[in-house]
C-alpha positions, 0 to 999 in steps of 0.5 A: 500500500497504497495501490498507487503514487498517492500525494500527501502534504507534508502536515497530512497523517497517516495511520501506523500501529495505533498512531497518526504520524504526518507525512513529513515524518516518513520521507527515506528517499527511497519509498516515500519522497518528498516531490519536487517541482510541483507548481499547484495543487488541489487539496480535496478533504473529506470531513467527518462528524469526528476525527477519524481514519479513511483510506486514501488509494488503500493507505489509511490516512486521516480525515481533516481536522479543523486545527484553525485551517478551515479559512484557508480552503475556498468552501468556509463561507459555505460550511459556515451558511450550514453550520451556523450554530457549530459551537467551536471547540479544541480538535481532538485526533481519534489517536495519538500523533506521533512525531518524535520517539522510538515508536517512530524510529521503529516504523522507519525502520520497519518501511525502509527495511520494506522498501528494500525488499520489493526493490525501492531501497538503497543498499546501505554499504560504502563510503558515509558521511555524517557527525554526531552533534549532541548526546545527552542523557534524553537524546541524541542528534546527527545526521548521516548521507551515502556518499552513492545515494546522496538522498536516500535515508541512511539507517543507523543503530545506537548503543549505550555501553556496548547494548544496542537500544534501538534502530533508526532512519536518518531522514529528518529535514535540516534547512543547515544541511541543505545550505551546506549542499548536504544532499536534499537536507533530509539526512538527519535524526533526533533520537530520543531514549525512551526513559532518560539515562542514568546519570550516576553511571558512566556511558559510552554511546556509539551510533553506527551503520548496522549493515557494516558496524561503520561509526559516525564521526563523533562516536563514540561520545561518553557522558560521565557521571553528574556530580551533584555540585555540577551547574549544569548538572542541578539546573537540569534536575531543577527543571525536570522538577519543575515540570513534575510539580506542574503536572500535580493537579492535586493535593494527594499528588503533591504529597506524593511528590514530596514523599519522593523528594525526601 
């Protein structure tokens, strides 16, 4: 699926494994391509009673949600003549969408490993450029290009002290990359770990390509132990905190946040 080329905008959602994901997350250069030279296009939605999910050429894709867009589509005034008493409310998706985490990195994987088998994907071996940027106990960000495939997505895998945690797509768009004549700019990632690090221990992160063990510049990248009188160190657990504490909404849950921090 789909039965045929289907167009999508880079905002519309597609259906995976219980979540809605926009299109603009799936691109590999492969399979799903981000389409040039387009001079206009007509947009054709279909709208339910509530949010829900339709199939667009066999692809389960979302109906519109009015997420303050409404206006921009040429029939408003006339939804408006129909529905002069439609009180206005806050969208509500029919699932949850996903744009970022490791169910996400799971199912780029999954589609570009996909690709490859019915003869779309790129073979991932030889020369590859690319960097680790940051590596911090929440995430990591890069970016990685096959120097034989300039756009197609590169996959990687990353370990945290030698045990492998999880695979993911290089395909994310950084306007830097494409200034910088990085392919079509669509060659990064932002992994983020699924529960923070453990920051009283020593880790030594290694990101690389699975296909060969080829490591990107960068790796591997060691983040070692906060030490509690480290700035840095408190002003990241104060804010982590922080946003605890907001999330208190009553007094049995506040007690229960000062029972944990004594």
């Amino acid at each position: 699926m789909p039965k045929r080329d289907l167009y999508l905008s880079p905002e519309h959602a597609l259906f995976f494994d219980d979540m809605l994901v926009p299109a603009r997350h799936l691109v590999n250069g492969s399979s799903i391509c981000a389409a040039d030279g387009i001079q206009s296009i007509h947009y054709f939605h279909v709208e339910t009673a509530e949010h829900d999910v339709i199939y667009a050429e066999g692809a389960a894709a979302e109906t519109f949600i009015d997420c303050d867009s409404r206006g921009m589509f040429h029939n408003a005034a006339e939804f408006a003549e129909l529905y002069p008493n439609r009180p206005s409310q806050e969208p509500m998706c029919c699932v949850p969408v996903v744009e970022s985490g490791e169910a996400l990195a799971i199912l780029n994987t999954r589609l570009l490993n996909r690709a490859q088998q019915i003869g779309l994907g790129t073979v991932q071996s030889g020369p590859m450029r690319g960097n680790l940027d940051h590596v911090s106990p929440y995430e990591i960000r890069g970016w990685a290009q096959l120097e034989s495939d300039r756009d197609a997505a590169v996959c990687l895998e990353v370990f945290d002290n030698g045990t492998r945690i999880a695979g993911f797509v290089a395909s994310r768009y950084r306007e830097d990359l494409e200034r910088a004549g990085i392919g079509n700019g669509r060659h990064a990632f932002v992994f983020q770990f699924a529960a923070p690090l453990d920051s009283s221990c020593r880790h030594e992160i290694v990101v690389r390509r699975p296909s060969d063990s080829q490591e990107l510049t960068g790796s591997p990248a060691i983040i070692e132990p906060a030490l509690l009188e480290d700035d840095a160190t408190c002003t990241m657990l104060a804010s982590y905190l922080t946003k605890i504490a907001e999330r208190a909404a009553s007094p049995s849950e506040a007690q229960k946040l000062l029972r944990l921090l004594a």
